[in-house]
N, C-alpha and C positions, 0 to 999 in steps of 0.2 A: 551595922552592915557586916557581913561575912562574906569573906574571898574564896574561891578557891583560886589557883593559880597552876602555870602547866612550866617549867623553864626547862632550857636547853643548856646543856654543858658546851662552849664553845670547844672546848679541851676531847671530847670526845664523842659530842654530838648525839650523848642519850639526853632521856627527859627523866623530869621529875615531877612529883603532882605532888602537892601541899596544900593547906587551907590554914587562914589568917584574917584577924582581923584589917591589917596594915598590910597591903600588899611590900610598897617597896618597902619598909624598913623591913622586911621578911626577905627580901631577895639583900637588900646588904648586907644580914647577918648570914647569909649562906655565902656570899662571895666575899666578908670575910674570913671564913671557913670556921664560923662560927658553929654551925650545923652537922654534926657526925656523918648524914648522910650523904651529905654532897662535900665534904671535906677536900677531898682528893678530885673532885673533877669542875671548881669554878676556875675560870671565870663562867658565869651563867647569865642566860641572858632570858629575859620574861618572854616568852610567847603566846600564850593566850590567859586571861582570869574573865572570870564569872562571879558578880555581886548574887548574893542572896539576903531574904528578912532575917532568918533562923540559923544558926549554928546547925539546926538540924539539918537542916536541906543541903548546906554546905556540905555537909559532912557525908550525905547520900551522894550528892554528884562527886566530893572527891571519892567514894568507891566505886562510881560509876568509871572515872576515869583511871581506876587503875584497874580495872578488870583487862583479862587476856582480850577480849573483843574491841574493845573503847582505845587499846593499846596498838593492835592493829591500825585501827580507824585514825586515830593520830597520827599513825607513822607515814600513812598518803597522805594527810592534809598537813603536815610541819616541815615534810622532810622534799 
């Protein structure tokens, strides 16, 4: 099974979009600032994932959710 997953910085309240097989053991290595990208802004907190069959599909919806449009769309439904 493949994640995608969506988390919020408690620290300054953007998102992130990732995809993983292990959802939480992915959200522990980010808020122990294992992760470059979110380094400087966990603690983070999971807000939304989506199971997929295929890495592939996973990997299509996480470009869906980080496109400018998808990015919007999030910021009414999270925030």
């Amino acid at each position: 099974m493949h994640f995608i997953y969506i988390l919020q910085s408690l620290k300054d309240r953007r998102t992130y979009v990732g995809c993983s097989h292990d959802v939480q053991n992915r959200l522990a290595r980010h808020n122990a600032g294992q992760v470059p990208a979110t380094q400087s802004r966990h603690p983070l907190k999971l807000i939304f994932s989506e199971s997929f069959e295929t890495e592939q599909e996973a990997k299509q919806r996480e470009l869906y959710w980080k496109s400018g449009a998808s990015r919007r769309k999030m910021k009414s439904l999270f925030n």
